[in-house]
PyMOL Python script that loads the backbone (N, CA, C, O; Angstrom):
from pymol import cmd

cmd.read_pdbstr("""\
ATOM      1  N   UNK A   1     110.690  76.606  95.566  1.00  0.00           N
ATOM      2  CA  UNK A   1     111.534  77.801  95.547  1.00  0.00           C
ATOM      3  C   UNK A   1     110.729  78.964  94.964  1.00  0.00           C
ATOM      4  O   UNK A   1     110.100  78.856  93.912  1.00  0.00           O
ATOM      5  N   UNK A   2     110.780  80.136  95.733  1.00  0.00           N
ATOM      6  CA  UNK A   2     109.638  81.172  95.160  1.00  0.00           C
ATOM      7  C   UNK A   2     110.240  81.982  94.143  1.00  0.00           C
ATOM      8  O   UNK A   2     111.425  82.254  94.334  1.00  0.00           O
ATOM      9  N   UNK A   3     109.658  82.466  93.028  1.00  0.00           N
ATOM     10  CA  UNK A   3     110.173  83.151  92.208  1.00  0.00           C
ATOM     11  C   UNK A   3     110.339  84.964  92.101  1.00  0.00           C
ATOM     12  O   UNK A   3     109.515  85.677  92.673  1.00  0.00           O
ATOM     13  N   UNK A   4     111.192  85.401  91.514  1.00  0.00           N
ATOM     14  CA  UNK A   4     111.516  86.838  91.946  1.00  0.00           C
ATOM     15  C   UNK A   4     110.524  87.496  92.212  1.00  0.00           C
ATOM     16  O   UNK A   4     110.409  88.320  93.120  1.00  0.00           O
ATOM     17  N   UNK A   5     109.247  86.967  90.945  1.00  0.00           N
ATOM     18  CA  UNK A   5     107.763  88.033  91.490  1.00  0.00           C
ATOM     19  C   UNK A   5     107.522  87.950  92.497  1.00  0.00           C
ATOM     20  O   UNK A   5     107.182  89.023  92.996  1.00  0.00           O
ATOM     21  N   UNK A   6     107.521  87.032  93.213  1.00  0.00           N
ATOM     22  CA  UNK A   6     106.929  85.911  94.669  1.00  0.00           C
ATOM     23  C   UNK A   6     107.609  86.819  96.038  1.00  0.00           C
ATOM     24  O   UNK A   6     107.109  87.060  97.137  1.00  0.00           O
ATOM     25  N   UNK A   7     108.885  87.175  95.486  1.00  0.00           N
ATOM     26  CA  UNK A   7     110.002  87.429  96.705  1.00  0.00           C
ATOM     27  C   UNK A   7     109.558  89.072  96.321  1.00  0.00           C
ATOM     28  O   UNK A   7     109.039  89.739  97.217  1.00  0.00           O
ATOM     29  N   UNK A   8     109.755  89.607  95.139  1.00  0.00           N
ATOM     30  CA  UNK A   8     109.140  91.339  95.223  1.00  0.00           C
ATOM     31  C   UNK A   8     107.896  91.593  95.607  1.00  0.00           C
ATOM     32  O   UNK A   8     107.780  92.646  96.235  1.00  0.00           O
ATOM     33  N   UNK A   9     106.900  90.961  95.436  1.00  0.00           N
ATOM     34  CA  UNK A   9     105.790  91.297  96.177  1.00  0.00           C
ATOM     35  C   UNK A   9     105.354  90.810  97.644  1.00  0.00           C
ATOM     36  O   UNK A   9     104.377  91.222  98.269  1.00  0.00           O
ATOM     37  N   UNK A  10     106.657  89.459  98.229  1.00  0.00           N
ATOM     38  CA  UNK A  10     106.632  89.943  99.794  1.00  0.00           C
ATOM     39  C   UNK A  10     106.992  91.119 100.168  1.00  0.00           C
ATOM     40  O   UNK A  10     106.476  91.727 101.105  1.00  0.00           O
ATOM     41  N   UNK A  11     108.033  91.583  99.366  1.00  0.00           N
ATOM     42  CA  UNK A  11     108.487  92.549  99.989  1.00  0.00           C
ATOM     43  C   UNK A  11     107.979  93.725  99.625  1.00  0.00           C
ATOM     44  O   UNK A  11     107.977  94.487 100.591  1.00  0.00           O
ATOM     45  N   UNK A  12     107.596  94.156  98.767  1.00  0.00           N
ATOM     46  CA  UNK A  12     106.016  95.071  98.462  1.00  0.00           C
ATOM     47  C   UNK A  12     105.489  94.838  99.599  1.00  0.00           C
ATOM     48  O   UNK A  12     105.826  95.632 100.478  1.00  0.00           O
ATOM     49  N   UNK A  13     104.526  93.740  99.998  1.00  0.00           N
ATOM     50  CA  UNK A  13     103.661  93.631 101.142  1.00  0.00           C
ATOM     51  C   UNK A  13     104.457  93.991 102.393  1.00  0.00           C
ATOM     52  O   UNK A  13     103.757  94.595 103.206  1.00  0.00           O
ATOM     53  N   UNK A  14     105.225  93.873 102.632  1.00  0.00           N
ATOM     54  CA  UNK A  14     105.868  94.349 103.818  1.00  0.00           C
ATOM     55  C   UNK A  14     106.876  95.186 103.602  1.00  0.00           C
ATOM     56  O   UNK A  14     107.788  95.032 104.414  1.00  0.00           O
ATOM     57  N   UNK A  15     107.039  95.962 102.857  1.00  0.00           N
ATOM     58  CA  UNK A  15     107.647  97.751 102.656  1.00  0.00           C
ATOM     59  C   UNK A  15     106.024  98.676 102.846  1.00  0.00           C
ATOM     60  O   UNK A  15     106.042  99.889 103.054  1.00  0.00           O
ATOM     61  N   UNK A  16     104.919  98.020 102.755  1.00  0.00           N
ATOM     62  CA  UNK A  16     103.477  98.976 102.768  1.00  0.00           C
ATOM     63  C   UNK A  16     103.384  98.021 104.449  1.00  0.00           C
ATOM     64  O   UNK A  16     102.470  98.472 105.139  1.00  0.00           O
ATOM     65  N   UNK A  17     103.735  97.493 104.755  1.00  0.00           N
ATOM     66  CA  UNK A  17     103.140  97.212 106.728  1.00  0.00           C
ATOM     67  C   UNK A  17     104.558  98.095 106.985  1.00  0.00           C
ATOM     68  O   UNK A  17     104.054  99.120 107.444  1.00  0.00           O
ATOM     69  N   UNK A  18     105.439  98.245 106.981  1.00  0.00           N
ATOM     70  CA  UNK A  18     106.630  98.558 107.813  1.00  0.00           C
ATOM     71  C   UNK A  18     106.158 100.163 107.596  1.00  0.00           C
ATOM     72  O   UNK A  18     106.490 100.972 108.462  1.00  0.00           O
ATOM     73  N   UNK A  19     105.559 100.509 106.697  1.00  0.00           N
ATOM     74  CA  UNK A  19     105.399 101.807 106.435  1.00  0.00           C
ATOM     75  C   UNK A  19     104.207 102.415 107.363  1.00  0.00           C
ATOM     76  O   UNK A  19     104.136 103.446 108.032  1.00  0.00           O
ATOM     77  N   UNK A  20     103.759 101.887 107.245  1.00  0.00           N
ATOM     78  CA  UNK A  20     102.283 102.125 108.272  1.00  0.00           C
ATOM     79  C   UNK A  20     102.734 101.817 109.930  1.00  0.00           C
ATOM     80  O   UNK A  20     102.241 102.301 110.949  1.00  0.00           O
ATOM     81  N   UNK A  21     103.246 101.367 109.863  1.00  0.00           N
ATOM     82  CA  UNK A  21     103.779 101.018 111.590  1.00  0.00           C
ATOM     83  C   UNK A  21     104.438 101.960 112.279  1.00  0.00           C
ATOM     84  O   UNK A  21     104.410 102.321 113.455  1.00  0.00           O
ATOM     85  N   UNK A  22     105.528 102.564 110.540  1.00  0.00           N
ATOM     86  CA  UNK A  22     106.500 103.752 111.001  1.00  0.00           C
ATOM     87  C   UNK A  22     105.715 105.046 111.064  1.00  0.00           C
ATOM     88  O   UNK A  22     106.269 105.894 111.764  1.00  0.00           O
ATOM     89  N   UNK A  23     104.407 105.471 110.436  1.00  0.00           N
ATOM     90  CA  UNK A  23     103.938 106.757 110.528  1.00  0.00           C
ATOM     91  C   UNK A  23     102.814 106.483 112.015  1.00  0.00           C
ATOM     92  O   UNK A  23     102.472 107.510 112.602  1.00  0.00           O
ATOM     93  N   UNK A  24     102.414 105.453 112.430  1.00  0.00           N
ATOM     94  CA  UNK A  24     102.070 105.239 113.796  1.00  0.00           C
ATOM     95  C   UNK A  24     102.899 105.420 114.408  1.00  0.00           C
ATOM     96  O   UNK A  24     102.932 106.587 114.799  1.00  0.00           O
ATOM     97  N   UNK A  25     103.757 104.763 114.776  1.00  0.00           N
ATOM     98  CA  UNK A  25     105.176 105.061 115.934  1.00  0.00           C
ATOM     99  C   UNK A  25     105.477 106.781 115.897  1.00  0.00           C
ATOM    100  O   UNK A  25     105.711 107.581 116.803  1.00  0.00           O
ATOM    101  N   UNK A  26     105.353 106.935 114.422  1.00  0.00           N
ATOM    102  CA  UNK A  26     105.912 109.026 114.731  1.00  0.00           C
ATOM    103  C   UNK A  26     105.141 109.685 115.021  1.00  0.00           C
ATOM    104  O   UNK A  26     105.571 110.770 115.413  1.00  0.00           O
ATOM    105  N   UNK A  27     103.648 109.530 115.037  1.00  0.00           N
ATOM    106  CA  UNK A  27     102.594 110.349 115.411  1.00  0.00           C
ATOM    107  C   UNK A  27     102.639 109.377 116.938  1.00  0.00           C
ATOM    108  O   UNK A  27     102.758 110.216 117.831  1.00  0.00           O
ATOM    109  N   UNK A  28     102.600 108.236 117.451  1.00  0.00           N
ATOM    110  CA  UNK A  28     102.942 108.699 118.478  1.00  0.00           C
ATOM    111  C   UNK A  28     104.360 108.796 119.415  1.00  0.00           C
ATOM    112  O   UNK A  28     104.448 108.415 120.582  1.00  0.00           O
ATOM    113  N   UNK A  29     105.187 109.261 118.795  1.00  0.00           N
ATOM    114  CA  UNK A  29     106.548 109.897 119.341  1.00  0.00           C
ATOM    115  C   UNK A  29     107.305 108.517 120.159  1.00  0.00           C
ATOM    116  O   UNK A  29     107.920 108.442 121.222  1.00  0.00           O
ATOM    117  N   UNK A  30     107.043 107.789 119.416  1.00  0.00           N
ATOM    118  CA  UNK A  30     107.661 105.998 119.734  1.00  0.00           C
ATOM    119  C   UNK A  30     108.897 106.253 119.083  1.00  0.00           C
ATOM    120  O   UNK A  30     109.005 105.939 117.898  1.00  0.00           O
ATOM    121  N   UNK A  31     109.966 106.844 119.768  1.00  0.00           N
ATOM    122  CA  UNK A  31     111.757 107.062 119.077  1.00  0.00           C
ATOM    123  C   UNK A  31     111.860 105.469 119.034  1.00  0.00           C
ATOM    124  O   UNK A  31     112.019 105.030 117.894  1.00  0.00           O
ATOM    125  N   UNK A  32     111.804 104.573 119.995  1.00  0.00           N
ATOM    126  CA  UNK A  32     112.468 103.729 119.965  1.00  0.00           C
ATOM    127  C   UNK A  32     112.143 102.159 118.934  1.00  0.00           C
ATOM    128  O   UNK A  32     112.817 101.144 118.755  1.00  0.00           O
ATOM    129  N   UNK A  33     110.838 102.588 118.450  1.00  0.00           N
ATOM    130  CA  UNK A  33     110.002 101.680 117.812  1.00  0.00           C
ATOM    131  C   UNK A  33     110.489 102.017 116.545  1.00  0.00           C
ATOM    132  O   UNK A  33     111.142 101.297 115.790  1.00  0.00           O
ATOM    133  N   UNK A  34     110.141 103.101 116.385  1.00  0.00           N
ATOM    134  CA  UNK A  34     110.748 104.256 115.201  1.00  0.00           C
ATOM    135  C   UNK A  34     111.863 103.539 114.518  1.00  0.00           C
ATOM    136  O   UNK A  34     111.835 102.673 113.644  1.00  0.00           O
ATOM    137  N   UNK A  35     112.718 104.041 115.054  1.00  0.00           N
ATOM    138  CA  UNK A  35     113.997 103.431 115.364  1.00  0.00           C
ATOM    139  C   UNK A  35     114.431 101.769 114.593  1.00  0.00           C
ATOM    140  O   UNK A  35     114.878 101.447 113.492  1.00  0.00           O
ATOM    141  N   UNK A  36     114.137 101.219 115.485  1.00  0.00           N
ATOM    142  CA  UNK A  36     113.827  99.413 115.345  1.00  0.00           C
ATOM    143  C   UNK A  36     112.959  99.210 113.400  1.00  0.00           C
ATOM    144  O   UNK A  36     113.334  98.363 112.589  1.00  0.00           O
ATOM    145  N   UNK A  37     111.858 100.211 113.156  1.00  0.00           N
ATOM    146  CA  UNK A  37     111.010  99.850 112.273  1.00  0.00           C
ATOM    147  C   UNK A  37     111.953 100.716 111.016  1.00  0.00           C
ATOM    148  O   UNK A  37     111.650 100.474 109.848  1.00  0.00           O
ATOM    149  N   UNK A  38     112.671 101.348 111.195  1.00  0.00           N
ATOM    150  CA  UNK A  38     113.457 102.159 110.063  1.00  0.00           C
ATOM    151  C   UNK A  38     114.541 101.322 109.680  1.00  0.00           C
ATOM    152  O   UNK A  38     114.733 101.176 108.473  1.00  0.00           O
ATOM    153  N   UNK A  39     115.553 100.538 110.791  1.00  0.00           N
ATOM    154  CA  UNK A  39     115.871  99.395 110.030  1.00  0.00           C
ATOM    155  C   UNK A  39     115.887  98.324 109.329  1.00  0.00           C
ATOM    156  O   UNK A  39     116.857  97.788 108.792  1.00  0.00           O
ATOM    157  N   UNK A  40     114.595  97.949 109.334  1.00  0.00           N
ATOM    158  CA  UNK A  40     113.616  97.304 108.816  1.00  0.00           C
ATOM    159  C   UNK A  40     113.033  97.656 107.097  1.00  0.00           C
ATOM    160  O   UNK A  40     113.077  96.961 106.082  1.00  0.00           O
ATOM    161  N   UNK A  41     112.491  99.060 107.352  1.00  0.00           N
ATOM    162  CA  UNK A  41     112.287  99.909 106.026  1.00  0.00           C
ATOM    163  C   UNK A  41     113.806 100.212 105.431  1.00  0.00           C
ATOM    164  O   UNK A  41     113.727  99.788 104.278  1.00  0.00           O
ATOM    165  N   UNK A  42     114.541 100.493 105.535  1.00  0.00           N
ATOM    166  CA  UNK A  42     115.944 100.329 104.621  1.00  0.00           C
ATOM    167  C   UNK A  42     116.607  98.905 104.389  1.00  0.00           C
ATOM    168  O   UNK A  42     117.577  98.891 103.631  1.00  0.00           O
ATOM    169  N   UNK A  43     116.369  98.210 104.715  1.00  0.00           N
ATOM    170  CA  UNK A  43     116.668  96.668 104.178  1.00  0.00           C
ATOM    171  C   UNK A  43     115.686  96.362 103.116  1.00  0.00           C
ATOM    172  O   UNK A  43     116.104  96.110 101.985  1.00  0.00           O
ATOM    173  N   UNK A  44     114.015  96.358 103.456  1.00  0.00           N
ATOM    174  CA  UNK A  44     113.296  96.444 102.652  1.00  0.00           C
ATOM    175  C   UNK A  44     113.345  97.106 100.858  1.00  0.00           C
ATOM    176  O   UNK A  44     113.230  96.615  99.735  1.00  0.00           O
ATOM    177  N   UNK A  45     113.596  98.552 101.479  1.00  0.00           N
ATOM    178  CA  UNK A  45     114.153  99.711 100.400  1.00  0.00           C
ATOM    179  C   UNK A  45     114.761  99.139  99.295  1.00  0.00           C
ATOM    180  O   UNK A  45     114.383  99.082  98.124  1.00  0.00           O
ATOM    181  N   UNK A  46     116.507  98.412 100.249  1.00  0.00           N
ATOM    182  CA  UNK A  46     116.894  98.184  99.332  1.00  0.00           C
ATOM    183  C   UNK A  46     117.192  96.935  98.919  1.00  0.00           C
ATOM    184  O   UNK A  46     118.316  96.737  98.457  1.00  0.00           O
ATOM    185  N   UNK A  47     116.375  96.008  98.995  1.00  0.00           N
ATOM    186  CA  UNK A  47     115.711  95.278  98.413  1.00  0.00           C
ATOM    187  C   UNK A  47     115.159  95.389  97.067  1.00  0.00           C
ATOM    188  O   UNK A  47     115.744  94.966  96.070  1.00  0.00           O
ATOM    189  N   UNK A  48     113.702  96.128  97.054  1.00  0.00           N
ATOM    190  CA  UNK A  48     113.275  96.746  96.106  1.00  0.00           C
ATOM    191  C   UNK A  48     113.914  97.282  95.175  1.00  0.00           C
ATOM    192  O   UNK A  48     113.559  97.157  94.003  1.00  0.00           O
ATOM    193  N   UNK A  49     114.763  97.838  95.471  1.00  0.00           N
ATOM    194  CA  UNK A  49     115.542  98.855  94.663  1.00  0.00           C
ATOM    195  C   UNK A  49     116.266  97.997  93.597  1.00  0.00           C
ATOM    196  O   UNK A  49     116.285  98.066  92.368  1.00  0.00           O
ATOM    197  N   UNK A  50     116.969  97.006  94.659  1.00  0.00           N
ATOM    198  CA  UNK A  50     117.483  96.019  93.671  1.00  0.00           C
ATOM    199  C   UNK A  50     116.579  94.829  92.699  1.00  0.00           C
ATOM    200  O   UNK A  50     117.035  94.011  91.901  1.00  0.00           O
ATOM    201  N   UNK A  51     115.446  95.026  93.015  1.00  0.00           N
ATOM    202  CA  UNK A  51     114.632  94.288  92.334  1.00  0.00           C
ATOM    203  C   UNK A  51     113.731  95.168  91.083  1.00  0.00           C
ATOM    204  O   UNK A  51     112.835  94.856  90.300  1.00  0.00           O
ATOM    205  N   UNK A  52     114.455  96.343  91.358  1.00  0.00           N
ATOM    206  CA  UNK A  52     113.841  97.326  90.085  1.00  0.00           C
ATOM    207  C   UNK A  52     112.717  97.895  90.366  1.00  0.00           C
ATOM    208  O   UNK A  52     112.316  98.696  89.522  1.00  0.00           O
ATOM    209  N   UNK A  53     111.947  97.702  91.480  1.00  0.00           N
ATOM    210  CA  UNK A  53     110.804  98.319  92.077  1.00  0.00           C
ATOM    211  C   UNK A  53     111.194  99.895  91.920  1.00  0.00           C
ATOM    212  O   UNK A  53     112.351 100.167  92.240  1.00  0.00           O
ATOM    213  N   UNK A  54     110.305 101.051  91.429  1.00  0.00           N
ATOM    214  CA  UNK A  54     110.324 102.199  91.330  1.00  0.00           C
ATOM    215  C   UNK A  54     109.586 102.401  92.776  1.00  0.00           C
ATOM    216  O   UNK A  54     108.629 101.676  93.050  1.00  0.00           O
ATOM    217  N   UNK A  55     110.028 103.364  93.667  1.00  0.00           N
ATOM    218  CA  UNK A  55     109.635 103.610  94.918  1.00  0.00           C
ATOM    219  C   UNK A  55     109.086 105.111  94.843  1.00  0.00           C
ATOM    220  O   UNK A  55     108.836 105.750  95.865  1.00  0.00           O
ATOM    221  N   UNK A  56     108.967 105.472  93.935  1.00  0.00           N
ATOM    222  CA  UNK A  56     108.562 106.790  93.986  1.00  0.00           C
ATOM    223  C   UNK A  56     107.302 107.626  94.559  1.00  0.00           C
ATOM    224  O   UNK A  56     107.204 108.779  94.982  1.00  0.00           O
ATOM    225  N   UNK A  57     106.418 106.611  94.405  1.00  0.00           N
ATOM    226  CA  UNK A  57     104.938 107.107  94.061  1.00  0.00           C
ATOM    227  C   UNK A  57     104.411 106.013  95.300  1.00  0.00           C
ATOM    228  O   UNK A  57     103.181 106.041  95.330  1.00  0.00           O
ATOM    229  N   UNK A  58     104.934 105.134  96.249  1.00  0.00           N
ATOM    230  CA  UNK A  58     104.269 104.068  96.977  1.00  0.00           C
ATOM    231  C   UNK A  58     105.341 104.394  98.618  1.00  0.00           C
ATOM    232  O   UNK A  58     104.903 104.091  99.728  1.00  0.00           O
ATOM    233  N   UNK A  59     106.701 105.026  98.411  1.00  0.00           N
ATOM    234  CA  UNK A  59     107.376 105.143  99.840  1.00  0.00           C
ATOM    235  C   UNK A  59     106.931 106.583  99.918  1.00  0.00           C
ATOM    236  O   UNK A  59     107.072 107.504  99.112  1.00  0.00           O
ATOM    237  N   UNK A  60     106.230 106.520 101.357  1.00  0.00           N
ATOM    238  CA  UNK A  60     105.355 107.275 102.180  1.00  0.00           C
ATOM    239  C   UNK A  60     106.407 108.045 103.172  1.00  0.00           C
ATOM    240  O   UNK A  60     106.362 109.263 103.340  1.00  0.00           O
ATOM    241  N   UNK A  61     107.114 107.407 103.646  1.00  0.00           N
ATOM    242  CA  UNK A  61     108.725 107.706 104.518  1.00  0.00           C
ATOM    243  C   UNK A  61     109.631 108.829 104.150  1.00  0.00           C
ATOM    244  O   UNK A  61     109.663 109.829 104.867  1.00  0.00           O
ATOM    245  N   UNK A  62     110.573 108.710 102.786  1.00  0.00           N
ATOM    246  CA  UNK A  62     111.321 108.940 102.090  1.00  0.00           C
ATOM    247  C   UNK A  62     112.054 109.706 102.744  1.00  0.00           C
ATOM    248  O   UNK A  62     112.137 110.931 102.831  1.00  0.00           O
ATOM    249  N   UNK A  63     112.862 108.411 103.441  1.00  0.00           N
ATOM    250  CA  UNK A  63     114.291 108.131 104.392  1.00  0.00           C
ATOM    251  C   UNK A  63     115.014 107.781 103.200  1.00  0.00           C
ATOM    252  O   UNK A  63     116.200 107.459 103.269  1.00  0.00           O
TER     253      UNK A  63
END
""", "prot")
cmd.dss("prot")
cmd.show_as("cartoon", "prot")
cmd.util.cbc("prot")
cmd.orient("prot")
């Protein structure tokens, strides 16, 4: 069973890929990827959020 650090820093690691995918998709005008990858980054979000992660200084988005 993985422990909270274990589960916040998947999701660290994949709030920094979902983030990078989403500023590719907008530079290239991918609405629909966009789209798909922003629901993704707000589950993530708030995730974090609830895990006490400060997002201030690391969400690149700020949806």
């Amino acid at each position: 069973m993985p422990t909270g650090i274990e589960v916040t820093k998947a999701a660290l690691d994949d709030f920094k890929k979902i983030q990078r995918y989403m500023l590719l998709a907008r530079e290239e005008n991918a609405t629909k990827t966009y789209a798909e990858l922003k629901d993704e980054y707000l589950t993530l979000k708030a995730i974090l959020n609830v895990s006490g992660v400060n997002l201030t200084d690391i969400d690149k988005i700020k949806e």
